[in-house]
C-alpha positions in Angstrom: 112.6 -4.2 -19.6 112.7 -2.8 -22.8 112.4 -5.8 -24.8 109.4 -6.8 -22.6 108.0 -3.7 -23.5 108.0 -4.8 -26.9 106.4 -8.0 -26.8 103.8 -6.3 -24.7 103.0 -4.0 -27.8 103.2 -6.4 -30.2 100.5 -8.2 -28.3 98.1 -5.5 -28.2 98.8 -4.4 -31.9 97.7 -7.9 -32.3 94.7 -8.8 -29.7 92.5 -8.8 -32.4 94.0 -11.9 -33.7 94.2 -13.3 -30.8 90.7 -12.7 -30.1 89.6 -14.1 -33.4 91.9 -17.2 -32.8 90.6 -18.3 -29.9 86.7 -18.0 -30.9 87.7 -20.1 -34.1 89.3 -22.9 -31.7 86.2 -23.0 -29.4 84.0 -22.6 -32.0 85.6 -25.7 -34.4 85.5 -27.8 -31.2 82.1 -27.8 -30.4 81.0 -27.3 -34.2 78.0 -29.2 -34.9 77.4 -31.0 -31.3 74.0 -30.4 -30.1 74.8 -29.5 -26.8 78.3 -27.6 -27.5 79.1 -25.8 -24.3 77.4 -27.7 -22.1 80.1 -30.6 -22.9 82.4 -28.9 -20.9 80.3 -29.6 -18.3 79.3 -32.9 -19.0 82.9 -34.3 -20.5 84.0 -33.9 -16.8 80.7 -35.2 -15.2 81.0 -38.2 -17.1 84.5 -39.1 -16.3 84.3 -38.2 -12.8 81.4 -41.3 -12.0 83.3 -43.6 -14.0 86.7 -42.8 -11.9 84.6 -42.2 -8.6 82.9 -46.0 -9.3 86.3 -47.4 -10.1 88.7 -45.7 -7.6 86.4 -44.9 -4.4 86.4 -48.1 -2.7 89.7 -48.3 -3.5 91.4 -45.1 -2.4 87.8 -43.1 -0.5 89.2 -43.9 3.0 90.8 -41.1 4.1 89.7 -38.3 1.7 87.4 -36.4 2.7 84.5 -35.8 0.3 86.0 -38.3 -2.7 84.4 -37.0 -5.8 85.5 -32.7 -5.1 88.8 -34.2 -4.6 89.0 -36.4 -7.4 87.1 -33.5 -9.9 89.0 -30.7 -8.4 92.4 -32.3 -9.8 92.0 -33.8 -12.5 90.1 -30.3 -13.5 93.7 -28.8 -13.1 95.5 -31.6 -14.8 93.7 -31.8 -17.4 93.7 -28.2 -18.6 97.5 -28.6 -18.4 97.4 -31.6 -20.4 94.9 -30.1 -23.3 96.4 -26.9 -23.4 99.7 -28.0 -23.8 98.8 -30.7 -26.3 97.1 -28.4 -28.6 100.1 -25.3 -28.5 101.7 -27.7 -29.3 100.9 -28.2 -33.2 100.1 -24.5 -32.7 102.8 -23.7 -35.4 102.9 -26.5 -37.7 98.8 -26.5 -37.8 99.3 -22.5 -39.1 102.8 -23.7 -41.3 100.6 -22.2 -44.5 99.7 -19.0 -43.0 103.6 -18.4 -41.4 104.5 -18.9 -45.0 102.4 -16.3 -46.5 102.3 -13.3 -44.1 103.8 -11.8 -41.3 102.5 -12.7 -38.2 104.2 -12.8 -34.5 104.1 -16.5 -34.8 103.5 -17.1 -30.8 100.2 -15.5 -31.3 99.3 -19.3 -32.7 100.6 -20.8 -29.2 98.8 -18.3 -27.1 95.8 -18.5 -28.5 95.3 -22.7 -28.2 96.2 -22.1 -24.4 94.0 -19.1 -24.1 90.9 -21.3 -25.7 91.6 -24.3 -23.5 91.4 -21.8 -20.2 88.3 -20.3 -21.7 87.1 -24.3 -21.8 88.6 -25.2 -18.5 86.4 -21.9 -17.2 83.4 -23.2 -17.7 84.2 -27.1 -16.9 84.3 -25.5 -13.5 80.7 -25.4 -13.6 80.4 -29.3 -13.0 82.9 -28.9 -9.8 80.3 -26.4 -8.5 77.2 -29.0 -9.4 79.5 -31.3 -7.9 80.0 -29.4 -4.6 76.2 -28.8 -4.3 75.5 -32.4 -4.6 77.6 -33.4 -2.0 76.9 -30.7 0.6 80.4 -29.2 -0.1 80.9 -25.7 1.8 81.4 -22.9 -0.4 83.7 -20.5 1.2 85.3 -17.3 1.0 88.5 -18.6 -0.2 86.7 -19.9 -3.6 87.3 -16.0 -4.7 91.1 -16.6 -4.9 90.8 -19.2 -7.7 91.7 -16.8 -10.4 95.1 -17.0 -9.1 94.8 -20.4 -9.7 94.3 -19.9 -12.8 96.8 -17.8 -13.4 99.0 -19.7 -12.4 98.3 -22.6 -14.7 97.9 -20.4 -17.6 101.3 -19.2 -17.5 102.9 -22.5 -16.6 100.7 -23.8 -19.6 101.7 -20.7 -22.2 105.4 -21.4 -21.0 105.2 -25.3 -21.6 103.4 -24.4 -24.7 105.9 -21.8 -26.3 108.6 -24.7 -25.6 106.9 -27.9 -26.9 105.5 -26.0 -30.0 108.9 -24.8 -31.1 110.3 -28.5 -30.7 108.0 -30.2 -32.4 108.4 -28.0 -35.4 112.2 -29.4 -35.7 111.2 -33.2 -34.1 108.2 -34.6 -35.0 108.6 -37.5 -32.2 108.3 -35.3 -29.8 104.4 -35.9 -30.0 104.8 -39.2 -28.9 107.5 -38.8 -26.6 105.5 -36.3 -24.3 102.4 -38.7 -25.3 104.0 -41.5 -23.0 105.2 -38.6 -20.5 101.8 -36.9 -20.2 100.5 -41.0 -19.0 102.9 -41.1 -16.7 102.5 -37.3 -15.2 98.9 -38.3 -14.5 99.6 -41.5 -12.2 102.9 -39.7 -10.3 100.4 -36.8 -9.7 97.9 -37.7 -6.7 94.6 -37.1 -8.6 92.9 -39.8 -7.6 94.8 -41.9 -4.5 96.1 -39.5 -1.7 99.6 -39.1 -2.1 100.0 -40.4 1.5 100.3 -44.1 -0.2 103.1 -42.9 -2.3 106.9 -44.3 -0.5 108.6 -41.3 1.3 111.1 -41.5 -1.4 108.6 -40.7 -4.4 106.4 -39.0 -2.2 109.5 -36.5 -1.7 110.5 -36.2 -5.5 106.7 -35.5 -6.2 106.1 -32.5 -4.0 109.8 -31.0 -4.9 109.6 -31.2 -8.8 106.3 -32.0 -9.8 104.6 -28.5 -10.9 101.1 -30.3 -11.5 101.5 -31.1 -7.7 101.8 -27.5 -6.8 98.5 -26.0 -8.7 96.2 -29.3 -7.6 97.1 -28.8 -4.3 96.5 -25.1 -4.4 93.0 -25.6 -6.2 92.0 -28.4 -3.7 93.0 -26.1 -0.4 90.5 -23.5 -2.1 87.3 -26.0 -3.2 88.0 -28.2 -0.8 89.6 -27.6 2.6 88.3 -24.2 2.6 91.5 -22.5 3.4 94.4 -20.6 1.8 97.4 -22.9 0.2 100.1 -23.0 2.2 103.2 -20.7 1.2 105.5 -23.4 0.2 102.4 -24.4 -2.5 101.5 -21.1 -3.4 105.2 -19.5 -3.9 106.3 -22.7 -5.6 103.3 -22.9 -8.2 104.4 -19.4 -9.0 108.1 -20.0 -9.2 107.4 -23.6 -11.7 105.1 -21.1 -13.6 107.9 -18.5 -14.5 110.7 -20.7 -14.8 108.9 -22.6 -17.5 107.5 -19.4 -19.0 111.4 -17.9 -19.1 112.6 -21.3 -20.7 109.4 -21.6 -23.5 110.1 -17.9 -24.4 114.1 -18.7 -24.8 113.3 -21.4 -27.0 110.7 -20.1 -29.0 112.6 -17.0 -29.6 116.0 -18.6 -30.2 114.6 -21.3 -33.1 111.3 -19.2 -34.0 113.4 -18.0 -37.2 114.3 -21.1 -38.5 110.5 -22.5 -38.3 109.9 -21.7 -42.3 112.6 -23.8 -43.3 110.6 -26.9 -41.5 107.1 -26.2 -41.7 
């Protein structure tokens, strides 16, 4: 508790930072574009027609209301995916600066996963233009999406803390979760129901696949109108701690040694 405590502390001494951090990364992503911001509404716009004229006539039968469900998880995939990515140069993109001053060096992590949730935020504007287009009932239950995304956000800052310490020590680790991140994306349901899926892999998908839990959860919101089930909503918050526990172990345990390979 005490040691909590701490790292609590630490992180206020240093919100500032943090603050700054995350303004730079938004601010370096959308430097010079002409529309900036609005990309994070458009990026998502774009992809969904191109996925909803490949993959509805393929895999519409059946889903109700094709293009919120197909926007609605790759939303939530894809902030996992980015986030994660970026933490995870965190540290050796900010080698120079661990060299020359002392900085809680997680601060780097947090604030590329912090940025990407500011970015996912407002790509949630095209699932709302989205919903309006195709008639989509706004409920009640769309108030409870911050949980969502709290959820994700510490799953994310846990997957984060672990992938940025490794690939300090092993470079191929960026290609290694490269090839995993591809194959994530077509064992997660984002676009086919997971109905078509054999019992088997349907099974292992819905027991150990984390993305599973939080697209589920988001869809039940935007889509069904209704509140995940418990089994979804306990689960989504038991992957997000046990991967938050295991980043924190490994970044702490190696976070030392990170001079010596930067």
């Amino acid at each position: 508790m005490n040691l909590m405590m701490e790292r609590l502390n630490t992180l206020f001494r240093y919100k500032d930072l943090l603050r700054e951090l995350v303004v730079r990364d938004l601010k370096l992503k959308y430097r010079r574009s002409f529309l900036g911001y609005l990309w994070s509404i458009l990026n998502p716009l774009l992809i969904m027609l191109v996925m909803v004229a490949v993959f509805s006539h393929m895999f519409r039968a059946g889903i109700e209301n094709f293009p919120v469900y197909l926007l609605s998880g790759q939303a939530v995939f894809d902030f996992i995916r980015n986030s994660t990515t970026m933490a995870m140069y965190s540290v050796l993109d900010n080698g120079a600066l661990i060299k020359k001053i002392y900085v809680p060096k997680y601060i780097f992590t947090l604030s590329k996963i912090t940025s990407t949730m500011v970015d996912f935020v407002f790509s949630l504007g095209a699932l709302v233009l989205v919903m309006i287009v195709t008639r989509s009932a706004f409920t009640p239950y769309l108030l409870a999406t911050p949980i969502l995304v709290i959820q994700v956000y510490i799953f994310a800052c846990g997957m984060g803390f672990f992938l940025s310490a490794a690939n300090v020590f092993f470079r191929d680790i960026q290609y290694i979760y490269g090839a995993f991140l591809v194959a994530w994306q077509y064992i997660t349901p984002l676009f086919y129901p997971i109905d078509l899926l054999p019992q088997w892999l349907r099974s292992i998908v819905e027991w150990i696949n984390p993305a599973w839990y939080y697209v589920e959860h988001f869809r039940d919101l935007v889509l069904y109108g209704c509140f995940p089930t418990m089994r979804v909503f306990v689960g989504g918050w038991i992957w997000a701690f046990i991967m938050l526990v295991l980043g924190l172990f490994v970044f702490k345990k190696t976070q030392d040694k990170f001079i010596l390979y930067l």
